[in-house]
C-alpha positions in Angstrom: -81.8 60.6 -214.0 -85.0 60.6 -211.8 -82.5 59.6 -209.0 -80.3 62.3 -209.3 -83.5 64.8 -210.2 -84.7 63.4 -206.5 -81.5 64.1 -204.8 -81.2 67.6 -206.0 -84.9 68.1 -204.9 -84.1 67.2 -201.2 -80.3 68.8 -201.5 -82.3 72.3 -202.2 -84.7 71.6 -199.6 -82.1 70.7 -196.7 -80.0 73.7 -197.6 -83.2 76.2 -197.4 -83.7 74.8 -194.1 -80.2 74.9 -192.8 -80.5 78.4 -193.8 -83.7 79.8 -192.3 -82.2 77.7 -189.2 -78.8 79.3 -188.9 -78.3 82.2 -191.4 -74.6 83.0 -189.7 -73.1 79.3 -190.4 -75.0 78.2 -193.6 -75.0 79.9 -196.9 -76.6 78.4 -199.8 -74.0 79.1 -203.0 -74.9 79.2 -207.2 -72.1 79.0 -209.1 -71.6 78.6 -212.8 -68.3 78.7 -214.8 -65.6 77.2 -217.5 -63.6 73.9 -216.8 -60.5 72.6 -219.0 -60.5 68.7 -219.0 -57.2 66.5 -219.6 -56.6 63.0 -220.2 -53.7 61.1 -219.4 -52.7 58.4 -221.7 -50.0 56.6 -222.5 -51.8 55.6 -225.8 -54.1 58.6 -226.6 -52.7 62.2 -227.5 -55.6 64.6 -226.2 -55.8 68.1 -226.1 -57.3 70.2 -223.6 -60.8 71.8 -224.3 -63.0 74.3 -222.8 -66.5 73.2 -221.4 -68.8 74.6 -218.4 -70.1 73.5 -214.8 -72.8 74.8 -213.0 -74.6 74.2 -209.5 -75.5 74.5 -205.6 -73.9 74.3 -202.6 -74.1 74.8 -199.0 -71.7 75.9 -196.9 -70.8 75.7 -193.0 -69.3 76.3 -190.5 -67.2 73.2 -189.3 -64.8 73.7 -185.7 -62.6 76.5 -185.8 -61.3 78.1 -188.9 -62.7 74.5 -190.9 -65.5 75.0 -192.6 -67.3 72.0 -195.2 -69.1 72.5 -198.1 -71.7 69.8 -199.4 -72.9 70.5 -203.1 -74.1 69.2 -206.6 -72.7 70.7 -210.1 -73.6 69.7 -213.4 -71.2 69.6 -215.9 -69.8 69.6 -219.8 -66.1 69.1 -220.1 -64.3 68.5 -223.4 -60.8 67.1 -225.1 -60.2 66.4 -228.9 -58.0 63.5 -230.0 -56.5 64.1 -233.8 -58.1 62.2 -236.9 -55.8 59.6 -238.8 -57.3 61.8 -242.1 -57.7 65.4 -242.4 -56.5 68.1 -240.5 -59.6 68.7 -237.7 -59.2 66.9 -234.3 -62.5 65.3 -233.0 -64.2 67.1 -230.0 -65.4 64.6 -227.3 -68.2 65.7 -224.7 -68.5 64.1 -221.0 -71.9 65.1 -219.6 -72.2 64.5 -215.6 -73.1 65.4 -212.6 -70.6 65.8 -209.9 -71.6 65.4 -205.9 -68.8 67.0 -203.7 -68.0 67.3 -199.8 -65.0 69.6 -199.3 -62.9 70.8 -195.9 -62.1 74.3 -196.2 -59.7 75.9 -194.1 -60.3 79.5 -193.9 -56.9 81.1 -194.0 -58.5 84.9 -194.4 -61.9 84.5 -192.9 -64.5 85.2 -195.4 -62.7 86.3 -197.9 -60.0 83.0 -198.4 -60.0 79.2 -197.9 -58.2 76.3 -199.1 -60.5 73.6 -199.8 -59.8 69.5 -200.4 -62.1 66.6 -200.6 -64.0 63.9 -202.3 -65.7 64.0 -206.0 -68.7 61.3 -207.2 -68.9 62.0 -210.7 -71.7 59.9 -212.9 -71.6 60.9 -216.4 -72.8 59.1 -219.5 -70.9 58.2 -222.7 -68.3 60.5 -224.3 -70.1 61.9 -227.2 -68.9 63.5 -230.6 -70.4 64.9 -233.7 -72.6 62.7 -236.2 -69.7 63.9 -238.8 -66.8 62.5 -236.8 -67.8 59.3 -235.3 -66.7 56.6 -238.4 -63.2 58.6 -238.5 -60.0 56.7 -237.8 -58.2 57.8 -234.5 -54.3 58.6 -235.2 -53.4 57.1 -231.7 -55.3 53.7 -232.9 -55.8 53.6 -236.7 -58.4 50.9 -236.1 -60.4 52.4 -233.5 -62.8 55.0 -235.3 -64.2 58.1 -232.8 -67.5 56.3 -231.7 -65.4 52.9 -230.9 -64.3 54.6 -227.3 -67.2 56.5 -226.5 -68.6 54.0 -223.7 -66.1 55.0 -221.1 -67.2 54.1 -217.1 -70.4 56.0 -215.9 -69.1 56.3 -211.9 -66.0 57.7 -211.5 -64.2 59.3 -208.1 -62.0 62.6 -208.2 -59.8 64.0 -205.7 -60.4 67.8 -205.7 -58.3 70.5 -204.3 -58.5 74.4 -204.5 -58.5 77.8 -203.4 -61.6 80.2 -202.9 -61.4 83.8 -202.9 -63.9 86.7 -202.6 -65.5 88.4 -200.2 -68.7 87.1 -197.8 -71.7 87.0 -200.9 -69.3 86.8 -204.0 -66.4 84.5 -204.2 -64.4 82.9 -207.0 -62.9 79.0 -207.3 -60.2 78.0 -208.6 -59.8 73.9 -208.4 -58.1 71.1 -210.0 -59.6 67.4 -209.8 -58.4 64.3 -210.7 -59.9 60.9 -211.4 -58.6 58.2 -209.2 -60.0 55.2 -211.3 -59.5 53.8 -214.7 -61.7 56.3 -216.9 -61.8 53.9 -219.5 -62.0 50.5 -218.2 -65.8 50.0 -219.5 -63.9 49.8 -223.0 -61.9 46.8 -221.4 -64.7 44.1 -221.0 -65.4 44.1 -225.4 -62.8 41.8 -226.8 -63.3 42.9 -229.9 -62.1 46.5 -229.0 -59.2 45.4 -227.2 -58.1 43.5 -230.6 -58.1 46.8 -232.7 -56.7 48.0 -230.3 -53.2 46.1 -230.7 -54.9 44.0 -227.5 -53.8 46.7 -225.3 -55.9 47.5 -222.0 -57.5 50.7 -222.4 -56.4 52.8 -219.6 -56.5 56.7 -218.9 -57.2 59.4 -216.2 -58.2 62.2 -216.7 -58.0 66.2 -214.9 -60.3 69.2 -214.8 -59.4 71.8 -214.2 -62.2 74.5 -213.2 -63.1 78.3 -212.8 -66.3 79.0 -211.1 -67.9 82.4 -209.5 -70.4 81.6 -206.6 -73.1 84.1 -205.1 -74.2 83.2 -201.7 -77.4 83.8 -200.7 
């Protein structure tokens, strides 16, 4: 944490710079909005949930109609995977922090792009209510909710989207995906993998986001 609290520290202090430097070709952005986080399983059933991101970013001008946008959002996304008993599903949590650098191709100059690139995403362990964790998932009736929670902390996404807006106000729409195993931490207990049926854990997993940015 003091890592990342550094980097965000010197992130904020090379956009203000860039700024004051060239106000035309770097805009320092704060966004905030919803995502919708997916997993996909062959063994685990999950259902999308709502959570939230929020961050900075600086964007440039590139060559041409390419511009790139360098940034830091923190972020909450959620699924729910169904009990064995009872009728509520259980509510996972992934808290991270996500590091992006995006090419955006302005197809309407300053008022549309279309933007792809790399995601570093380093997150802690799912967690879920005090109430749910000893429950029995339905996917693994011998796994309870707190068995899976210690999924892999660094994770890379491909992201893709579209921006929209005009010059000071724009919207995102984006979709990421996670390239690597999202729960191949749970692999190296052999313990889990025996309640599990001695399967291999494996699963990836989508957000998809809507964010509004001001630029300053």
């Amino acid at each position: 944490m003091k890592q990342i609290i550094c980097f965000l520290t010197f992130f904020i202090t090379l956009s203000l710079n860039a700024q004051y430097g060239n106000r035309d070709s770097n805009r320092i952005g704060i966004s905030g909005g919803i995502t919708q986080m997916s997993l996909f399983s062959d063994q685990f059933n999950a259902k999308p949930e709502l959570g939230w991101t929020a961050g900075f970013s600086l964007r440039g001008n590139y060559y041409n109609n390419w511009q790139m946008a360098f940034g830091m959002h923190f972020t909450e996304s959620k699924f729910s995977l169904e009990s064995l008993v009872g009728q509520e599903d259980i509510t996972y949590k992934l808290a991270g922090v996500q590091i992006f650098l995006t090419g955006s191709y302005m197809i309407v100059e300053n008022h549309l792009t279309f933007e792809i690139g790399p995601v570093l995403q380093v997150n802690g362990k799912l967690s879920v209510e005090e109430k749910d964790k000893l429950k029995l998932l339905k996917d693994s009736p011998l796994l309870t909710a707190n068995d899976i929670v210690d999924i892999t902390k660094i994770n890379g996404n491909i992201y893709a989207g579209i921006t929209a807006g005009v010059k000071n106000v724009r919207l995102h729409v984006a979709y990421q995906y996670g390239i690597n195993n999202f729960m191949n931490n749970l692999n190296k207990s052999n313990d889990l993998k025996l309640l599990n049926g001695d399967k291999k854990f494996k699963a990836n997993y989508g957000i998809l986001s809507g964010m509004i940015t001001f630029y300053l």
